[in-house]
C-alpha positions in Angstrom: 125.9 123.5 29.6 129.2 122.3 28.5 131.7 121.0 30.5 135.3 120.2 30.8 137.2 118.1 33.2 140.7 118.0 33.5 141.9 115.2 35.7 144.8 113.0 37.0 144.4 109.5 38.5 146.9 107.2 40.3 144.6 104.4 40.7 141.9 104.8 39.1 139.4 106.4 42.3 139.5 109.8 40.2 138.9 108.6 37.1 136.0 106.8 37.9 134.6 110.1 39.7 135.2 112.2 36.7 133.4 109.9 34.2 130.1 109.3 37.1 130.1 113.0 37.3 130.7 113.7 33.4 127.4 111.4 32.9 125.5 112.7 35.2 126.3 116.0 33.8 126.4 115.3 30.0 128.0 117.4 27.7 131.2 117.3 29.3 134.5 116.1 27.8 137.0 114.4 30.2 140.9 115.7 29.5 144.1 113.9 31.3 145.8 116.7 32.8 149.2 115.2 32.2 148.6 115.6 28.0 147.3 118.6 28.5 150.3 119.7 30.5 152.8 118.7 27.5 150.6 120.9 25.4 150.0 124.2 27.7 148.2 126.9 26.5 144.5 127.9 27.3 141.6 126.0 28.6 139.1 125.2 25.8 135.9 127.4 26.1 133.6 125.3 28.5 130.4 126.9 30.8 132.3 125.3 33.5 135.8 123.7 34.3 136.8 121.1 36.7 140.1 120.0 38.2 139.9 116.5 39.2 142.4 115.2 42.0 142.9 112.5 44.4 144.3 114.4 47.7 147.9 113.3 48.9 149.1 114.3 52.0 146.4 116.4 52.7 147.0 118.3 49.6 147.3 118.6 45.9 149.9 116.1 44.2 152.5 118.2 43.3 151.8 117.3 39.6 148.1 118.8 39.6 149.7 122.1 41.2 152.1 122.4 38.4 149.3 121.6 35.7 147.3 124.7 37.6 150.1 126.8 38.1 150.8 126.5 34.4 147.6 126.6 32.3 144.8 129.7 31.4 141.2 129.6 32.0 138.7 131.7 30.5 137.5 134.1 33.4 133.7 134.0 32.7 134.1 129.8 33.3 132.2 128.1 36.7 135.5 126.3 37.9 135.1 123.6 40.1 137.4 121.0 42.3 137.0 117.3 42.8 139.3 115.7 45.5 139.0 112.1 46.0 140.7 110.7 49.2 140.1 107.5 51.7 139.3 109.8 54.8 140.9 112.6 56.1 140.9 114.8 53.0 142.3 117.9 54.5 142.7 121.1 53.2 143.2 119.9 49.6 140.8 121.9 48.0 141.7 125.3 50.0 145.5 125.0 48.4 143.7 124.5 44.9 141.5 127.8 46.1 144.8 129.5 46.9 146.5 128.9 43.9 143.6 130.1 41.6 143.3 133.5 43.2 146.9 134.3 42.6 146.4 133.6 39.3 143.3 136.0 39.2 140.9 133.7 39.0 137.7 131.9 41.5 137.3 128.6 42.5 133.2 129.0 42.8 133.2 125.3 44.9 135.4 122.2 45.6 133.9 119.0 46.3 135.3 115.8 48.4 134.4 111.8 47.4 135.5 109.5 49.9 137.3 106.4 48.0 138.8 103.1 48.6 142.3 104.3 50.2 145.9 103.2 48.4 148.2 104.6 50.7 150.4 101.3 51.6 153.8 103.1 52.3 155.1 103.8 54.5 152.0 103.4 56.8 149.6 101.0 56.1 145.7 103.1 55.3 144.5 100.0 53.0 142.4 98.3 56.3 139.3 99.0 54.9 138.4 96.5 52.2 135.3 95.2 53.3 134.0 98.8 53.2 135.0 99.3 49.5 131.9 98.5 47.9 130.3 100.8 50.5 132.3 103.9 49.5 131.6 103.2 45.7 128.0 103.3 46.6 128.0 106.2 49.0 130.1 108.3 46.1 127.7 107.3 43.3 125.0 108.6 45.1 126.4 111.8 46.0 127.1 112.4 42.4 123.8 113.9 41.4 123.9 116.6 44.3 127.7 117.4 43.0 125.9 117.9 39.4 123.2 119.5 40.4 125.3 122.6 42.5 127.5 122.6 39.2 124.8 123.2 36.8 123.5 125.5 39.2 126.8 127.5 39.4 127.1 127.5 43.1 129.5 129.7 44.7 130.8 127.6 48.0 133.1 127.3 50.5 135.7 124.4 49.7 134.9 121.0 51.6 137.7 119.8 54.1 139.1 121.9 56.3 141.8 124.8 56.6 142.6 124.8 60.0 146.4 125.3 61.2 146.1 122.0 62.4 145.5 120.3 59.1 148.0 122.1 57.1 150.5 120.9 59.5 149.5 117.6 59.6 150.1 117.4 55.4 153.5 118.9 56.1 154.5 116.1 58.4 153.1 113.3 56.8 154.6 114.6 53.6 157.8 115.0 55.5 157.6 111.5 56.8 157.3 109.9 53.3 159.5 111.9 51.3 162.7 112.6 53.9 162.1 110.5 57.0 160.9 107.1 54.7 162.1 108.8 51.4 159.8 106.6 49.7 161.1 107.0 46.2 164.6 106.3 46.7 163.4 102.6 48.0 161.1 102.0 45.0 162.6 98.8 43.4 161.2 95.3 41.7 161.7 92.2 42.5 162.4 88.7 40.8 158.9 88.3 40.3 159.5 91.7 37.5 159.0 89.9 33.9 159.5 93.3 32.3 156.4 93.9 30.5 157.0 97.6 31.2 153.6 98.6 32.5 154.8 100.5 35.3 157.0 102.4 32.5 154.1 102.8 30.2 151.6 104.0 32.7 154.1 106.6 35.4 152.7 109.8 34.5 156.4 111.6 35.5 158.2 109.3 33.1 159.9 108.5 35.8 160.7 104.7 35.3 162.7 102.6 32.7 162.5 98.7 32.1 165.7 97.3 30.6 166.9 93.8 30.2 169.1 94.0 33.2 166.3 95.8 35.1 164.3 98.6 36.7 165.3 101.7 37.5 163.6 104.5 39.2 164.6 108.3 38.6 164.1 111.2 41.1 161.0 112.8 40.0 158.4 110.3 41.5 154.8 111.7 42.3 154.3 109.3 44.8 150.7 108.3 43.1 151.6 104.5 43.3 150.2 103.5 40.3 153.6 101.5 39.5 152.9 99.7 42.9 149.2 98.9 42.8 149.1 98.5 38.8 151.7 96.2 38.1 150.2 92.7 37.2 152.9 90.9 39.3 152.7 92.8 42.5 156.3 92.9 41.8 157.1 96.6 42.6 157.8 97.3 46.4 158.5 99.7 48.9 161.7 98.6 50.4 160.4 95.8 52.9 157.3 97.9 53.9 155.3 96.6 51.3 155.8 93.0 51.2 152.6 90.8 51.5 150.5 93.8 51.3 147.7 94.1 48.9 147.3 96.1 45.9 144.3 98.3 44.8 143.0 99.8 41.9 139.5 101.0 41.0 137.4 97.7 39.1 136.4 100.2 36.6 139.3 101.5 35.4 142.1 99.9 33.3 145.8 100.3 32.2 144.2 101.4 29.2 142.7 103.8 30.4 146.0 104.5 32.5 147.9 105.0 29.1 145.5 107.3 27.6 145.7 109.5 30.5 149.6 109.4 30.0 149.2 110.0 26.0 150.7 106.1 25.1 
């Protein structure tokens, strides 16, 4: 059976998924959805197709909607989501279900792997480091099942939940972080920036620019924090509410790999 998976990664959690579940699988090619996004066009034949996600506000990233709303799949592919998140995941997968069928097509099953969270603005989710090691080992054993119901082409519900209640709850916290907190607009770096432009390199919006006399931040951030958690200086910050806070990124992944997905 051959296999494609499309994914995007902020720090690294998704990633990681998509390569466990790609080797567990075999025969399945792993494809940044940013470069593929630059390029358009159709889905390469596969038996099955994945769309690979880490869930923000209890919902797609706006980038991975765009990449769906925007690319063809062949009908007669299995397609398949994979929503990573630190706990709630929400109704993540449902929106992914809704956008497919008004494009004509099924989402045969969605799958959830609890991650290490990242979330450090403007509320503080990253309490949990002493259970890291415990979530990588509790998603790397669920993997096989996840492989198994692919290769099996099981037709399932979505994981999470779609309950009125959850879908408000992404609103507001979306709300809070992007109007009440407007997050982006307090993105900035401090003196301890030496410019090595990896938050540039690495922003999959293009959304950053490193000159001599500084950073600067546009207006089309995903709010992914990769520039935050990836920046060898922890030298990006969310206004104040960041300060002394720890960074995160997967141990597996690297900026390398965080320039591939971007096409560098």
């Amino acid at each position: 059976m051959t296999t494609i998976i499309y994914y995007f990664t902020g720090t690294g959690n998704t990633l990681a998924a998509a390569r466990m579940l790609a080797e567990e699988l075999g025969d399945t090619k792993l494809i940044p959805l940013r470069r593929a996004m630059y390029y358009g066009g159709s889905a390469p034949e596969a038996d099955a197709v994945g769309i690979a996600f880490p869930v923000h506000f209890l919902d797609m990233p706006a980038i991975v909607r765009q990449f769906v709303f925007n690319i063809l799949f062949n009908e007669e592919s299995y397609i398949f989501g994979l929503a990573t998140c630190g706990e709630p995941h929400g109704g993540a997968l449902f929106r992914l279900q809704e956008l497919l069928d008004e494009k004509g097509y099924k989402l045969s099953a969605g799958f959830t792997l609890v991650m290490p969270e990242n979330f450090i603005g403007p509320v503080n989710l990253m309490n949990d480091v002493s259970r890291r090691e415990e979530k990588f080992a509790a998603a790397s054993a669920r993997i096989p099942a996840i492989a198994s119901a692919i290769r099996e082409r099981r037709v399932a519900v979505p994981e999470g939940s779609n309950s009125g209640l959850w879908q408000l709850g992404g609103r507001l916290s979306r709300h809070l972080a992007t109007v009440v907190y407007d997050t982006p607009s307090h993105l900035h770096a401090t003196a301890a920036c030496n410019q090595c432009r990896t938050c540039e390199r690495i922003c999959p919006t293009r959304n950053i620019t490193v000159k001599k006399d500084g950073v600067t931040f546009g207006d089309d951030c995903t709010q992914c924090y990769a520039c935050i958690h990836w920046c060898p200086n922890g030298a990006i910050e969310i206004g104040g509410r960041t300060k002394g806070k720890a960074r995160y990124h997967h141990p597996d992944v690297t900026v390398r790999d965080m320039l591939d997905q971007r096409g560098e």
